[in-house]
VMD Tcl script that builds the backbone (N, CA, C; Angstrom):
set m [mol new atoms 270]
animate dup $m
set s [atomselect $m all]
$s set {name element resname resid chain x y z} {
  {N N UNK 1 A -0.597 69.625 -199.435}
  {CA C UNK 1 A -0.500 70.404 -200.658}
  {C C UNK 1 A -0.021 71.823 -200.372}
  {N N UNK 2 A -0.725 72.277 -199.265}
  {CA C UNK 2 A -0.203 73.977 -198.752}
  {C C UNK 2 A 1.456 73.905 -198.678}
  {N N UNK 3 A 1.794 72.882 -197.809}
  {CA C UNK 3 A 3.643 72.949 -197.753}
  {C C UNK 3 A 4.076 72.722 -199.235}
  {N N UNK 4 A 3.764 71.865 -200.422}
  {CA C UNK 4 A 4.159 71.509 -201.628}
  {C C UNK 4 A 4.346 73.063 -201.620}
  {N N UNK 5 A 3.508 74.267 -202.107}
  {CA C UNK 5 A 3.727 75.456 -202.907}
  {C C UNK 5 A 4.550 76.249 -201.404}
  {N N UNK 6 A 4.484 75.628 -200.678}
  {CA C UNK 6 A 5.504 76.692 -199.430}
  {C C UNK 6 A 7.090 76.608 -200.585}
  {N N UNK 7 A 7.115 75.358 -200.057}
  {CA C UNK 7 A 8.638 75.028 -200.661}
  {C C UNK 7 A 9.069 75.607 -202.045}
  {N N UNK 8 A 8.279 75.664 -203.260}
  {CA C UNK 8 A 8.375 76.314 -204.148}
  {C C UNK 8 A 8.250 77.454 -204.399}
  {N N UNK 9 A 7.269 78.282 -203.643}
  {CA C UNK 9 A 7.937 79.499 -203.090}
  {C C UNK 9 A 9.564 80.011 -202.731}
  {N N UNK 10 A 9.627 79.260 -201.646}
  {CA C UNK 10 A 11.415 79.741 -201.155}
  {C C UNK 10 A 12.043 78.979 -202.380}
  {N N UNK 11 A 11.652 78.390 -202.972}
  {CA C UNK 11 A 13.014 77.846 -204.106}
  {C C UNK 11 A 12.693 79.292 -205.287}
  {N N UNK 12 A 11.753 79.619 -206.201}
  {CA C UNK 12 A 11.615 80.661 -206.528}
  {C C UNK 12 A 12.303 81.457 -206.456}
  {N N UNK 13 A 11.666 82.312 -205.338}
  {CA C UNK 13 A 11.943 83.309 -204.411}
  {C C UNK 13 A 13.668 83.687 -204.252}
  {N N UNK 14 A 13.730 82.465 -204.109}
  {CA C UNK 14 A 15.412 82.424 -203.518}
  {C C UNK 14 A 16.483 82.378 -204.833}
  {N N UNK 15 A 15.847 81.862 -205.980}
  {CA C UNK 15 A 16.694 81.969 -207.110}
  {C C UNK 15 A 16.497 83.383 -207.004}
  {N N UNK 16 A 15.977 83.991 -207.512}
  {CA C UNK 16 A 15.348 85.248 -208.068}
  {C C UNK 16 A 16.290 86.223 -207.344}
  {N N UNK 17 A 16.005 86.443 -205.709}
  {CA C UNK 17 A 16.875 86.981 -204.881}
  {C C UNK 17 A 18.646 86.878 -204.991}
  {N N UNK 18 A 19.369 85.755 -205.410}
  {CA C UNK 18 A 20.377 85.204 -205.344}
  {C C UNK 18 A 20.704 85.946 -206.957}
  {N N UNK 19 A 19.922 85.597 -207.712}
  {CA C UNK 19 A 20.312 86.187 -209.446}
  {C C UNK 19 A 20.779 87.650 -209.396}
  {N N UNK 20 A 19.690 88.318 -208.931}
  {CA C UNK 20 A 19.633 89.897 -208.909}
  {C C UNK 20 A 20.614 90.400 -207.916}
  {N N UNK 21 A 20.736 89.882 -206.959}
  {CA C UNK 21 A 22.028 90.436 -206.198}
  {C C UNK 21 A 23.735 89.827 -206.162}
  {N N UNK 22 A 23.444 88.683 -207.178}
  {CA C UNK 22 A 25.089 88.566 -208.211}
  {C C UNK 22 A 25.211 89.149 -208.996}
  {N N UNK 23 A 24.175 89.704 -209.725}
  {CA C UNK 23 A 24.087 91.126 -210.689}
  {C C UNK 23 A 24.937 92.550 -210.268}
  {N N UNK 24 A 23.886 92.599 -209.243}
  {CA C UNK 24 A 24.579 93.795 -208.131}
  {C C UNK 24 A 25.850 93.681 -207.872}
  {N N UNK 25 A 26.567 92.724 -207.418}
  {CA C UNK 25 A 27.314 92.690 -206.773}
  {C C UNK 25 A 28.775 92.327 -207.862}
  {N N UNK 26 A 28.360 92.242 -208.999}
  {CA C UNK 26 A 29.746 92.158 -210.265}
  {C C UNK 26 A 29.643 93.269 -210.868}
  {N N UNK 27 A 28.457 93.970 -211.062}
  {CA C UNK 27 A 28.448 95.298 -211.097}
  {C C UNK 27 A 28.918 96.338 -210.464}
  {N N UNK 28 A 28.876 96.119 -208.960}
  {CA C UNK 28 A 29.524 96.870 -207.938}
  {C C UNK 28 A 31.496 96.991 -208.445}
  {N N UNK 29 A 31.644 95.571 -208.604}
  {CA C UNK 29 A 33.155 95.083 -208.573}
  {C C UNK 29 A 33.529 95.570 -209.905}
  {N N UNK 30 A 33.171 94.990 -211.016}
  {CA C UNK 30 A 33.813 95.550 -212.138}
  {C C UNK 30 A 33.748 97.211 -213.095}
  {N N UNK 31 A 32.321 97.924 -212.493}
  {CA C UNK 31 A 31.984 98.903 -213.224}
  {C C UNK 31 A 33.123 100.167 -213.018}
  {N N UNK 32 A 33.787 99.811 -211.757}
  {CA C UNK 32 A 34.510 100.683 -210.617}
  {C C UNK 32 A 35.838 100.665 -211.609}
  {N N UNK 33 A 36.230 99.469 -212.217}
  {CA C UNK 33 A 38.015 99.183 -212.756}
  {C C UNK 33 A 37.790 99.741 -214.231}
  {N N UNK 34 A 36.683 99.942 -214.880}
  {CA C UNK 34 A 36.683 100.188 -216.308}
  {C C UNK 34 A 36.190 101.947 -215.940}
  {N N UNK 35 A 35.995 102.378 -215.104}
  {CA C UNK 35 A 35.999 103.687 -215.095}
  {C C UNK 35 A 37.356 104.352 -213.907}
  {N N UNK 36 A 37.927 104.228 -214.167}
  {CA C UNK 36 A 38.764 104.269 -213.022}
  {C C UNK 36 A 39.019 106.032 -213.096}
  {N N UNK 37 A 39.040 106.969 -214.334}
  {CA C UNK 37 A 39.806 108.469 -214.367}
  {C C UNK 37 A 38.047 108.865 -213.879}
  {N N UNK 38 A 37.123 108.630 -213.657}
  {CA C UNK 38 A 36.087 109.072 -212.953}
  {C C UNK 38 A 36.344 109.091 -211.408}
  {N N UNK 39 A 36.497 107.666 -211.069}
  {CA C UNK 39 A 36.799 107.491 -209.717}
  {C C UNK 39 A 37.724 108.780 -209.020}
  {N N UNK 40 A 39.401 108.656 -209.702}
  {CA C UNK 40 A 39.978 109.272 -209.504}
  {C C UNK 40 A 39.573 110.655 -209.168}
  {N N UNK 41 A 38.103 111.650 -209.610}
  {CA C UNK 41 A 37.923 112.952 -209.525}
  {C C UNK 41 A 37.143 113.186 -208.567}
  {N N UNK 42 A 36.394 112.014 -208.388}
  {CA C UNK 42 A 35.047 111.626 -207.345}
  {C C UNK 42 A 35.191 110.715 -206.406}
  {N N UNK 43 A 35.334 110.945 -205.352}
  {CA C UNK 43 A 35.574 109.755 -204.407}
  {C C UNK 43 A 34.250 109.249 -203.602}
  {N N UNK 44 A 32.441 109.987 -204.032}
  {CA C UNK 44 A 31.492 109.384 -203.509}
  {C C UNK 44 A 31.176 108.199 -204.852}
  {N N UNK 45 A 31.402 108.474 -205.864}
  {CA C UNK 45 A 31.193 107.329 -206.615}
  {C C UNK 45 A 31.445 106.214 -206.232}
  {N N UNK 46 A 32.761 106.160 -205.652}
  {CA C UNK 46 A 33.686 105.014 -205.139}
  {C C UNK 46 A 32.910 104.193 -204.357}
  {N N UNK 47 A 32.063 105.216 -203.346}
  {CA C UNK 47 A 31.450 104.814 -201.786}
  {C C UNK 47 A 30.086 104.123 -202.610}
  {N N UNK 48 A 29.751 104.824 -203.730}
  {CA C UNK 48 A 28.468 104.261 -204.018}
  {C C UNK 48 A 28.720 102.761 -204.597}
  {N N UNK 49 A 29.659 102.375 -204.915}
  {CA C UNK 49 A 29.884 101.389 -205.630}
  {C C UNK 49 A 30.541 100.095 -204.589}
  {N N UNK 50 A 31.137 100.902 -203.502}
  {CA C UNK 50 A 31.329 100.060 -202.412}
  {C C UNK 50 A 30.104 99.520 -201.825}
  {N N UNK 51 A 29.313 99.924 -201.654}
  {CA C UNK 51 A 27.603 99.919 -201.304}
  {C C UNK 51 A 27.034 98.712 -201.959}
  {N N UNK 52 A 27.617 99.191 -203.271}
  {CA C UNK 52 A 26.552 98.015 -204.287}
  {C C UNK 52 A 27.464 96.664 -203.655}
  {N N UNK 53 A 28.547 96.479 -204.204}
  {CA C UNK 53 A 29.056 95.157 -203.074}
  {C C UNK 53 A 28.713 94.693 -202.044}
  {N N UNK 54 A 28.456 95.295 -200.824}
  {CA C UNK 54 A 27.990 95.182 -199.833}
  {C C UNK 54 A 26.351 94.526 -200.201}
  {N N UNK 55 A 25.775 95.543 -200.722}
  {CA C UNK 55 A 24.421 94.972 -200.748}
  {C C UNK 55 A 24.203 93.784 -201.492}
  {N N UNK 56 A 25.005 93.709 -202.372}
  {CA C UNK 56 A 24.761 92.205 -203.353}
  {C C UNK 56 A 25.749 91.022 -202.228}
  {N N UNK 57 A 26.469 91.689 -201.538}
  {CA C UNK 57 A 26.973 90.423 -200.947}
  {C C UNK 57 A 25.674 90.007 -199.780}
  {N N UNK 58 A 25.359 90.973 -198.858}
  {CA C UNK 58 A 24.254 90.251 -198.384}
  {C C UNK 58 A 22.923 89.903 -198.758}
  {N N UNK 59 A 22.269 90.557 -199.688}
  {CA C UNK 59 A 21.511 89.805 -200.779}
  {C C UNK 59 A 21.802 88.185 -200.748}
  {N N UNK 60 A 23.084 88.070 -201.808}
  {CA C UNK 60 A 23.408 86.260 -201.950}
  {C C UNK 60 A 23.434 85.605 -200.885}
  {N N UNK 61 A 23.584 86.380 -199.585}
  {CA C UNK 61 A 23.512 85.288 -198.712}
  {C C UNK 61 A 21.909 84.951 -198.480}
  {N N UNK 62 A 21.114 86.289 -198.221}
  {CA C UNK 62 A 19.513 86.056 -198.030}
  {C C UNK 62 A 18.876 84.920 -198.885}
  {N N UNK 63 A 19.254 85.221 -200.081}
  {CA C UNK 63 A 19.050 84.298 -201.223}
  {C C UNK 63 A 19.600 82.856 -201.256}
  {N N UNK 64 A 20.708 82.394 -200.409}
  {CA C UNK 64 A 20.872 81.396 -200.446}
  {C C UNK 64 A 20.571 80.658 -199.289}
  {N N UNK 65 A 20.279 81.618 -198.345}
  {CA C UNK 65 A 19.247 81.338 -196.788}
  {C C UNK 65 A 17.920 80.696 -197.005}
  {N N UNK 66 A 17.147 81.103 -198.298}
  {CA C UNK 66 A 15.922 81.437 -198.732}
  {C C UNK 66 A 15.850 79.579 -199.533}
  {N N UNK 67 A 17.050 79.696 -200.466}
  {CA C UNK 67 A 17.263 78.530 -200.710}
  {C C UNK 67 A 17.632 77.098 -199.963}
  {N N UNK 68 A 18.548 77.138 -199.071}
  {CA C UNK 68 A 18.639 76.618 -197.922}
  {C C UNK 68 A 17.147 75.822 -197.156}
  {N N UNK 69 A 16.349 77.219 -197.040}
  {CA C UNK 69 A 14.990 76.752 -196.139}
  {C C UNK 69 A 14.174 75.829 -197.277}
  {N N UNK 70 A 14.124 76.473 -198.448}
  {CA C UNK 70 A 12.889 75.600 -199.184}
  {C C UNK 70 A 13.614 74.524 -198.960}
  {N N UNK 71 A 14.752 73.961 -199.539}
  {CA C UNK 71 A 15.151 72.564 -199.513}
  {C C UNK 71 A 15.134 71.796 -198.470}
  {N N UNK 72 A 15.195 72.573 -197.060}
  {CA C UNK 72 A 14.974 71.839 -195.484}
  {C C UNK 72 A 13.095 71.493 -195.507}
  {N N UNK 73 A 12.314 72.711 -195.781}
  {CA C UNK 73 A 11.184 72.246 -195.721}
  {C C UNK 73 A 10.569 71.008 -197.071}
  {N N UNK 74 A 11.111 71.098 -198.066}
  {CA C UNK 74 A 10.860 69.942 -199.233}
  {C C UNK 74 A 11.043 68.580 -198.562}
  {N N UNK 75 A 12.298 68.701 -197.835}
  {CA C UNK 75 A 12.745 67.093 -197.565}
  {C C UNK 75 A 11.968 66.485 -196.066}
  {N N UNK 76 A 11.318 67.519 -195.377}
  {CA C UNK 76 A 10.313 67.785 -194.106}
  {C C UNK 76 A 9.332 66.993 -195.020}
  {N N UNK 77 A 8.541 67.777 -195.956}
  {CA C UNK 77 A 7.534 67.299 -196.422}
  {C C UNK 77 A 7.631 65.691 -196.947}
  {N N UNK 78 A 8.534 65.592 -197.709}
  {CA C UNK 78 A 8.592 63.909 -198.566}
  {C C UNK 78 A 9.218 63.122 -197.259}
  {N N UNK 79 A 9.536 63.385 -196.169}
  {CA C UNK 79 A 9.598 62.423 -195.340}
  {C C UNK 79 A 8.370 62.272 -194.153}
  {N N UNK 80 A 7.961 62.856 -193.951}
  {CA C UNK 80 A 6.303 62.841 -193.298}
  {C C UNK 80 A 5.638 62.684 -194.512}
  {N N UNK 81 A 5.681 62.389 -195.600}
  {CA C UNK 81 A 4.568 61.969 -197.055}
  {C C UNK 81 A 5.010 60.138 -197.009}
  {N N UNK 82 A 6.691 59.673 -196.690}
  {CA C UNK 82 A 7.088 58.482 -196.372}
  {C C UNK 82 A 6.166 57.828 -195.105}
  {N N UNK 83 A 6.398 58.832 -194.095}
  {CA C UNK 83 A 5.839 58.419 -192.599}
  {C C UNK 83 A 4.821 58.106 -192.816}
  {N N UNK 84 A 3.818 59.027 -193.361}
  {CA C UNK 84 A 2.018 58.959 -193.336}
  {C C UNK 84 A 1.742 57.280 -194.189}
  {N N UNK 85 A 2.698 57.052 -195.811}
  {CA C UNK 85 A 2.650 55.755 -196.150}
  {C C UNK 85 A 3.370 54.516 -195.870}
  {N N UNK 86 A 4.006 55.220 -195.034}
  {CA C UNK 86 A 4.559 53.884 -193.819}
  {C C UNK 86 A 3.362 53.215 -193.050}
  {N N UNK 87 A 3.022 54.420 -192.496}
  {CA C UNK 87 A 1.825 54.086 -191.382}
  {C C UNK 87 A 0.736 53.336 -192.018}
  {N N UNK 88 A 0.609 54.043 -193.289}
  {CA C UNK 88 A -1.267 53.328 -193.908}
  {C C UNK 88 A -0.894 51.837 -194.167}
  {N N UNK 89 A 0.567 51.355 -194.406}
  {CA C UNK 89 A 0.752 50.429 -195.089}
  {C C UNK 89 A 0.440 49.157 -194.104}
  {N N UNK 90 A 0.532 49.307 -192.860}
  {CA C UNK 90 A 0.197 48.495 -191.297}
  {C C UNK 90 A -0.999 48.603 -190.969}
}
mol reanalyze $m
mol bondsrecalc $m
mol representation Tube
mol addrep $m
């Protein structure tokens, strides 16, 4: 039962992480082209917005790392849940 809520954890977890930093990271990309005569006067804006890309790009990956693991440990669990009623069944 402890691994059942592991796994749903990282599935959670990992949406949540993955949502909020595709947020970030189209925000980073598009906020930059609809302000562009700002950019032009300010060139740390630019850097700040390069940033947000960066961070939402590695975000989605954490997030899909996060996702990745729950689904390795889910299919861990239902195949040792197979094994254990393999075994009782002999």
């Amino acid at each position: 039962m402890k691994k059942e809520k592991k796994y749903r954890f990282y599935y959670i977890f990992g949406t949540i992480v993955t949502i909020f930093s595709i947020i970030i990271l189209l925000i980073g990309i598009f906020v930059p082209m609809s302000i562009e005569e700002i950019l032009a006067n300010n060139s740390i804006i630019g850097w700040v917005f390069f940033g947000l890309v960066i961070i939402g790009a590695i975000g989605s990956f954490f997030g899909t790392y996060l996702l990745k693991k729950g689904n390795f440990l889910k299919i861990n669990y239902d195949a040792n849940k197979e094994k254990d009623n393999f075994i009782n069944k002999e």
